[in-house]
Every structure is written in C-alpha cells, then in structure tokens.
Residue, then its C-alpha position, 0 to 999 in steps of 0.5 A: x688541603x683547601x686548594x684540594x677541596x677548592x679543585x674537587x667542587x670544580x670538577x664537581x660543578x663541572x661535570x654538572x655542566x648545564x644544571x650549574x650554569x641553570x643554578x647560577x642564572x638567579x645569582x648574577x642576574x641579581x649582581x648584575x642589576x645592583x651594580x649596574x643600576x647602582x653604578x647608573x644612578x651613582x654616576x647620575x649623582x655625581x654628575x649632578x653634584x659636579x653641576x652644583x657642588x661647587x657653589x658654597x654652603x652659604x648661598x642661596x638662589x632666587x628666582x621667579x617660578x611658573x612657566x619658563x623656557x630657556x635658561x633660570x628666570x628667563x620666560x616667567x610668567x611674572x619675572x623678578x624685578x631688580x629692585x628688590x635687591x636693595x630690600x634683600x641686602x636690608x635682611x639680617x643675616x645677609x652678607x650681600x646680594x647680587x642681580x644675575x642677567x641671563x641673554x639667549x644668543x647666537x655664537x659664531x666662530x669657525x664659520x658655525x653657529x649654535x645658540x647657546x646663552x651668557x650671564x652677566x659679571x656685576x662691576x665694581x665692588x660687585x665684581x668680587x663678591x661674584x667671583x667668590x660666589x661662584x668660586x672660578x678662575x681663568x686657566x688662560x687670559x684673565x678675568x672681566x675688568x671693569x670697562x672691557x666693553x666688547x670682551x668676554x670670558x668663556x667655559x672651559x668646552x669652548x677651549x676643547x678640541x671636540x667643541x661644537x665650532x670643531x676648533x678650541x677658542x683660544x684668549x685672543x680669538x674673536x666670535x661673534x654674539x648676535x652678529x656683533x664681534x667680541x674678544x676672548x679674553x680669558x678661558x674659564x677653569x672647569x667645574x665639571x658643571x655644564x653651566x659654567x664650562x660652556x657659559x659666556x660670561x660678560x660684563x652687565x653695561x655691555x650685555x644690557x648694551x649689545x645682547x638683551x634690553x634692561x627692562x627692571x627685570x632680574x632672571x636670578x638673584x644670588x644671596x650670599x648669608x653670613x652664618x651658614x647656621x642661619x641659613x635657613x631662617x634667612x631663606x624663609x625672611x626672604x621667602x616672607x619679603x618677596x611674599x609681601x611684594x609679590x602680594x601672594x598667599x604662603x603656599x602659592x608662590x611665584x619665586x623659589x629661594x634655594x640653595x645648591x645643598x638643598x637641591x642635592x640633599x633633595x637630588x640625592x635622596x630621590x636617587x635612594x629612593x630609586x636605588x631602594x627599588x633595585x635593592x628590592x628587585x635584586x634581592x627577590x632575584x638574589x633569593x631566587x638564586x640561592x634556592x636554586x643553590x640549596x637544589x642544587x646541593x640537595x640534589x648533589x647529596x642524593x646523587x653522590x650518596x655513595x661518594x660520601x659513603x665511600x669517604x667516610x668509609x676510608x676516614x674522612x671526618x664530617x667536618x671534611x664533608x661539610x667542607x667539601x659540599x659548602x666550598x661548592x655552594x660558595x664556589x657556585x655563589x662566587x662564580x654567579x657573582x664574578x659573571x653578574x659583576x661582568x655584565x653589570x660593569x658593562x650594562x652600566x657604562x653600555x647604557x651610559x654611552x648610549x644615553x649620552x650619546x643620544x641625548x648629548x648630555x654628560x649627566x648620563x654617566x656610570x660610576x662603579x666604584x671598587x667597592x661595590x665590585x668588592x662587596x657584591x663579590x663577598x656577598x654573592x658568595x656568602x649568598x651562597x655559602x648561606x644556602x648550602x649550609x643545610x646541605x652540607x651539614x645533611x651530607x655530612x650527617x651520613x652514616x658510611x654503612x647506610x649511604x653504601x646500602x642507600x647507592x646500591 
C-alpha cells in the first residue's frame, strides 16, 4: 500500500511540473549551503589539525611575536635569545627544552630551484628528545647521526613524483642548499603537515656552518612538560621568566608561549563560529521552503477537493488521505534534499579545487562525511513532512458530500 501512496504523490507532483521544481528551490538551496560550507570548513579543520596534530599534548612552542616575514621566529623585531634555554629547563614542571634554528634557503635539483627553508636537528642527548617532540621517522634511508656534516634528511613532497624539481628525491641523491652540495640521507615519513612533509632537516653545527650565522638568537624553542595537567601553569612560568627577561609589562608582550592543542581548540572554535553562521542563513532558507511546501499542499487540497470527495465517497479512511497528502509533502522535501545535496557535494569539492589550485595550498580541501549527506537527507524530509501536516490533516477533515458540492 505505501509503494501505491509512494507512486500516487509522484504522478501528483509530476503533473505539477514547474509549481513543484518552484516548491522545491528553498529547500535545496538551504542542503545545499549547509553541506557545502559545512563540508568546506570540516575539510579546512582537518587539514589544520593534520599541520599540528601530530605534535603531543605536553608541548609547547616559544617564540618571538611582532613584525616577522618567512618561517616561525624569523624577522622579529626582537628575536629570542638561545640562552634562555638554560633558564626554562630550570622551571618546575618541565622535562627538557630544545633550541630550534630555522634558515631560508635556495634548493637546487634537477636543474631547478625554489627557495624554501630547513630546521635544525639538536646533537647528542638532544637529538632524541627532538625525535620524540616531533614524533617522525624515515620511510626510506635513515635519521641525522651526530657528525653527518653535509648530509640532510628530507619530507615526504620531495619524494613524490609531482614535487616542485619534476622528479622524486631519492636517499642517496645530491642537491644543492645555497649553492653547497648535500646528500639525502633519508626521506621523512608523511604527516599530512606541510611543515614537515616539505621541510629539510639538518644538523645544527652544519647549519650554523654552511646556511645561516649563529648570532645568540633562537627562531622557536620547544618545551616538552612533565604533566600535561601542568600544562598550563608551566606555560604562564614561562610567560612570567621571558617577562622579566624581556623586561616588558603582562599584557604587552613580545613572544608567544603556545601549545599545538591551544591552537586547535582556538582553529576549531572560530570554524563554529563560522558554521553558526551558515546553520543560521540555511535555516531562513530552509524555513522558506517549507512555507513553500505548506502552499503548495494548500493549494493541492483546494484543487483536488473532488478527488478527496470521490475517495472518501468509495470508502477511503481519512487516516488514508492524511497519508496520501503528507507522503507528498515528504516526497517533495525528499527530492529538495537528494538535489541540494548534489549541488552541495560538488560546490564543496568544486570550490576546493579552485581554491587549491589558485593558491597551491593543500589546506583548501572539502570533507563531506556520510553523515552529513545522511542527516540532511532525513532532515529535508521531515522538513517537509512538518509542513504538510496541517495540510493533510485539512484535506483529510473533508466531508465527501461537501467536497463534491464544493468541486462543482
């Protein structure tokens, strides 16, 4: 009987033709923003966490703040200096402290060049508390050793066949850094993070000797805490030191202490802040349609007054009409939804390519899960089964006599 009821309110909005496409316009203009804007800035949110999410809970970043260019630290105005290492190590809570040097530099291979940038590996005992901050491995080659001169380790990009030389870097090749030739000596793993997939990495005596000057400046320095529950009382300890050193007032401050989780949690909340905004826009659009859907079933009701009569006339219950005319609400809900959900999908990975492809960024990216295809799809179609309630119950509340007098 529901496949019967199911087939009758298609041929009923198909005879309708242009009024029901018109019905159906608020509805999937309303899907189609939420699952494209949505899917828009879900991709956006999982690109960023892939840039950071991979670092632990129980680190933290300093770094000098102000007018900078280039990579993290560099062109402060006032940079850190690499002594106060020696004094954060001395905090209670923290496990140990790490200097990070950053060097802008030109990269030859494959007879082309871009300028991109390297972060220094610590030696010695430092080395591993480094690998353990960053949590990375090789796929292929191996990690720095202590005295490996002339020898780096690369991100994953550069082992792809589509880098920016048109040909992979493979452990063993040689490139050029500021016109001095090095060795690949291993290829890091990928971390979804274009920090780290195209970052050069070398040992710090050898950067400070070939690619920039050690001048008592630091560009990050990475704290590793003990309790991740002192988290933040550690952070503000530091904040308090580099005060005092710095010799600036709380509240103007020259240098950010961060951790990656901060940033996310901060990433992730102006993201809802955002997508707030589109629930807002879709359901005015959404709203729209359904009083459109309500017309339309109101309208349906008048026109068909003697259709009713005549079946109610031959027995049919008005439980059956109800039925019949909210089936027809839901059917046009439905259809609403499955077309905005089309336009929304390809929006969302449309828009995607563009923007990544006009600013070659990989943080441009759409992410439209199954369950937000699903559970626009339901709601598009209570949406409209909502709206056509009062309809059908009106067009079931006809009396046969009254609705044949009525449609002569």
């Amino acid at each position: 009987m529901f496949a019967d009821f199911l087939k009758l309110a298609f041929e009923n909005l198909r005879r309708k033709g242009l009024r029901s496409w018109l019905t159906m316009i608020g509805i999937f203009i309303g899907i189609a923003a939420v699952v494209s804007l949505i899917g828009l800035g879900e991709g956006l949110r999982v690109a960023i966490m892939g840039q950071f999410g991979f670092l632990g809970p129980d680190i933290l970043s300093v770094q000098a703040s102000g007018l900078q260019y280039g990579p993290p630290g560099q062109g402060a105005v006032n940079p850190l200096s690499d002594d106060f290492i020696e004094e954060i190590n001395k905090i209670s809570g923290v496990d140990t402290a790490v200097n990070r040097y950053i060097a802008s530099l030109k990269m030859e291979f494959n007879d082309k060049q871009i300028i991109t940038m390297a972060m220094s590996s610590p030696e010695k005992e430092a080395r591993q508390v480094f690998i353990r901050m960053v949590n990375v491995k090789t796929t292929s080659g191996r990690m720095l050793r202590d005295g490996d001169g002339k020898r780096v380790v690369l991100g994953s990009n550069f082992a792809e066949d589509d880098n920016a030389f048109g040909r992979r870097i493979r452990a063993g090749d040689k490139i050029l850094l500021n016109g001095e030739e090095f060795e690949v000596i291993g290829i890091l793993e990928s971390k979804g993070s274009f920090i780290f997939d195209t970052a050069i990495v070398i040992n710090e005596n050898t950067m400070f000797q070939y690619l920039r000057e050690d001048d008592g400046t630091v560009d990050v320095i990475g704290v590793i805490v003990k309790d991740v529950n002192e988290l933040s009382r550690v952070k503000r300890d530091i904040e308090k030191l580099l005060r005092k050193e710095r010799d600036v007032k709380e509240g103007e401050e020259d240098f950010v202490v961060e951790s990656p989780q901060q940033t996310l949690e901060a990433l992730t909340s102006t993201l809802f802040a955002v997508q707030l905004f589109v629930y807002i826009i879709a359901t005015i659009s959404l709203l729209v349609g359904g009083i459109g859907i309500m017309n339309t079933m109101y309208t349906a009701v008048v026109e068909r007054t003697k259709e009713i009569g005549i079946m109610k006339s031959i027995g049919a219950k008005n439980s059956t009409i109800f039925l019949i005319f909210l089936i027809e609400s839901g059917f046009l809900g439905t259809v609403g939804g499955i077309i905005g959900i089309i336009l929304g999908v390809s929006f969302a990975y449309g828009l995607a390519f563009v923007g990544s492809m006009a600013l070659g960024s990989d943080l441009i990216q759409a992410n439209v899960s199954l369950w937000l295809i699903v559970g626009s799809l339901i709601f598009a179609f209570v949406l409209g089964t909502f709206f056509g309630v009062m309809p059908a119950y009106q067009a079931s509340r006809l009396q046969p006599v009254e609705s044949l007098r009525a449609a002569k």
